[in-house]
C-alpha positions in Angstrom: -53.2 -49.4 69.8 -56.8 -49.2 67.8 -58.2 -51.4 70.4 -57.3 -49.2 73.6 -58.5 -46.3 71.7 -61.8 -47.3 71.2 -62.1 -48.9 74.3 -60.8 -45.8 76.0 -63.7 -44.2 73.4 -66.4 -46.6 74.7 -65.4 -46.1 78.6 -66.3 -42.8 78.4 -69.5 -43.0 76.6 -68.4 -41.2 73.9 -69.5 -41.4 70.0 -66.9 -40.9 66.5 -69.1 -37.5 66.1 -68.6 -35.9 69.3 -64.7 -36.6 69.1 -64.7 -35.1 65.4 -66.4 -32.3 66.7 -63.8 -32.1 69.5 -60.8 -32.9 68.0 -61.0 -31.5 64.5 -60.1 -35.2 62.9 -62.8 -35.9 60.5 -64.8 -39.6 62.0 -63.2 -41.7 59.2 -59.7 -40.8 59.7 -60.8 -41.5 63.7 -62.5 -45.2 62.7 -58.8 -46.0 60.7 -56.7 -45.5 64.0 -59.6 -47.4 65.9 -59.1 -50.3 63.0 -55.1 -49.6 62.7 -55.9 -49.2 59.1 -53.1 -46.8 58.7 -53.4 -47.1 54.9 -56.4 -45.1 54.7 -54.5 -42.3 56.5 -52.7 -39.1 54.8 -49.2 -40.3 55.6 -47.0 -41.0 58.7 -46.7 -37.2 59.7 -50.8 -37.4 60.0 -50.7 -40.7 61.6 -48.2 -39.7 64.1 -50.2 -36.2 65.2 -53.9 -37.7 65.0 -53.0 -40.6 67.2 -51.4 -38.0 69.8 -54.5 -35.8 69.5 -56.8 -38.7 69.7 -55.3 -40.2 72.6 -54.9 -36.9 74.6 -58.4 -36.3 74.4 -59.5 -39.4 75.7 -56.9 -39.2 78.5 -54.1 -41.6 77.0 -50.6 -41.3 76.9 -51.0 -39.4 73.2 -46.5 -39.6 73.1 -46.5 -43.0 74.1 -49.4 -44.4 71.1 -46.8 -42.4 68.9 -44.1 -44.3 70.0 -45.3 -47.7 69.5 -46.4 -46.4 66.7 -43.0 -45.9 65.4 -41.6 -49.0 66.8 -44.4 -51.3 65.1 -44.7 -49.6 61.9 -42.0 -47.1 61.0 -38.9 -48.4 59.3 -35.6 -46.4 59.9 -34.8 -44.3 57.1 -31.5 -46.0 55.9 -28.9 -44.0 54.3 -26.5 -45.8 52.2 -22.5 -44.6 52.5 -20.7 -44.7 49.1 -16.9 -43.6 48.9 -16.3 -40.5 48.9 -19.2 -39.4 50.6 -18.6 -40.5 54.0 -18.4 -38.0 56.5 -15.1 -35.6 57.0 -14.8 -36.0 53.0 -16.1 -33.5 50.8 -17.1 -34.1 47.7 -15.6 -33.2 44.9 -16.8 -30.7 42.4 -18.1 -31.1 39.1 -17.8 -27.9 37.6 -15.1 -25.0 38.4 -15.3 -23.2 41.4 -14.5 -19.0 42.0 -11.0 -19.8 42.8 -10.7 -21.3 39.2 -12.4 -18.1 37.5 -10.4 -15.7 39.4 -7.1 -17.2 38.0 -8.4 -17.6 34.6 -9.2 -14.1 34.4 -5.6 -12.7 35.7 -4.1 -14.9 33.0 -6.3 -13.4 30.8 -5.6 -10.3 31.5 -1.8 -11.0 32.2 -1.2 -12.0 28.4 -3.8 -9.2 27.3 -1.0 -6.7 28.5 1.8 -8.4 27.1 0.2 -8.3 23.7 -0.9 -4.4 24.0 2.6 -3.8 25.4 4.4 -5.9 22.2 2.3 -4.1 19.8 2.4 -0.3 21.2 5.4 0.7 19.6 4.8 -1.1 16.1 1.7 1.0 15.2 0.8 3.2 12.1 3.9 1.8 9.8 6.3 4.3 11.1 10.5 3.0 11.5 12.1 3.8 14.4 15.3 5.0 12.8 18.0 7.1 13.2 17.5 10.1 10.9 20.9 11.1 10.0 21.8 13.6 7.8 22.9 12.7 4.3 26.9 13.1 4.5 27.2 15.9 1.6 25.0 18.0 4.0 27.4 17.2 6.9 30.7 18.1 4.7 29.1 21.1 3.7 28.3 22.3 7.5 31.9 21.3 8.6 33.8 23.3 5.4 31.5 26.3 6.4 32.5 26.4 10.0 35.8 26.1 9.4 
């Protein structure tokens, strides 16, 4: 890949310079892809869009560079699968969700009522009796009637 950019470079008679200037890829950058020295590079993303840009201006195949690219040097991102986590599943939570709050707080309120209910008619000391009047007091009422 390095070589058949600067070879590309050299057919046309061009210099690093004149391609910075061009291309907006400062000259050392330019010299790693000419070297494959990728290490000296910002990261793969750069890599990647440099060697397009490079190769596009000096009338290469800029997606195909990229490709090889990717086939030489990129390895595939592996994603381990561990139980549970596979896809269709979901995960389980680890901490309770609305549903679980919602409930709760009826409850809550549920046995808040029955409470206030049980107490309301037990307040300020006062009996619920019958007041009946004392039976000399109903003798006397029924003699006087009579």
């Amino acid at each position: 890949m390095g070589a058949s950019l600067r070879e590309a470079r050299r057919a046309l008679g061009v210099d690093i310079t004149e391609v910075e200037a061009d291309t907006k890829i400062r000259g050392k950058y330019l010299r790693a892809l000419e070297n494959e020295e990728w290490d000296l590079l910002p990261g793969p993303t750069f890599v990647k869009s440099f060697l397009r840009t490079y190769a596009d201006h000096l009338g290469l195949d800029g997606r195909l560079l990229v490709e090889e690219f990717k086939v030489r040097y990129e390895r595939p991102q592996v994603i381990p699968i561990t139980p549970g986590t596979q896809s269709g599943q979901r995960e389980r939570r680890r901490y309770p969700g609305p549903r679980f709050w919602l409930i709760a707080g009826l409850v809550a309120l549920l046995i808040l009522g029955l409470v206030v209910l049980g107490t309301s008619g037990r307040g300020s000391g006062s009996k619920k009796t019958s007041e009946a009047a004392p039976a000399h007091h109903v003798a006397l009422a029924v003699a006087r009637s009579a």
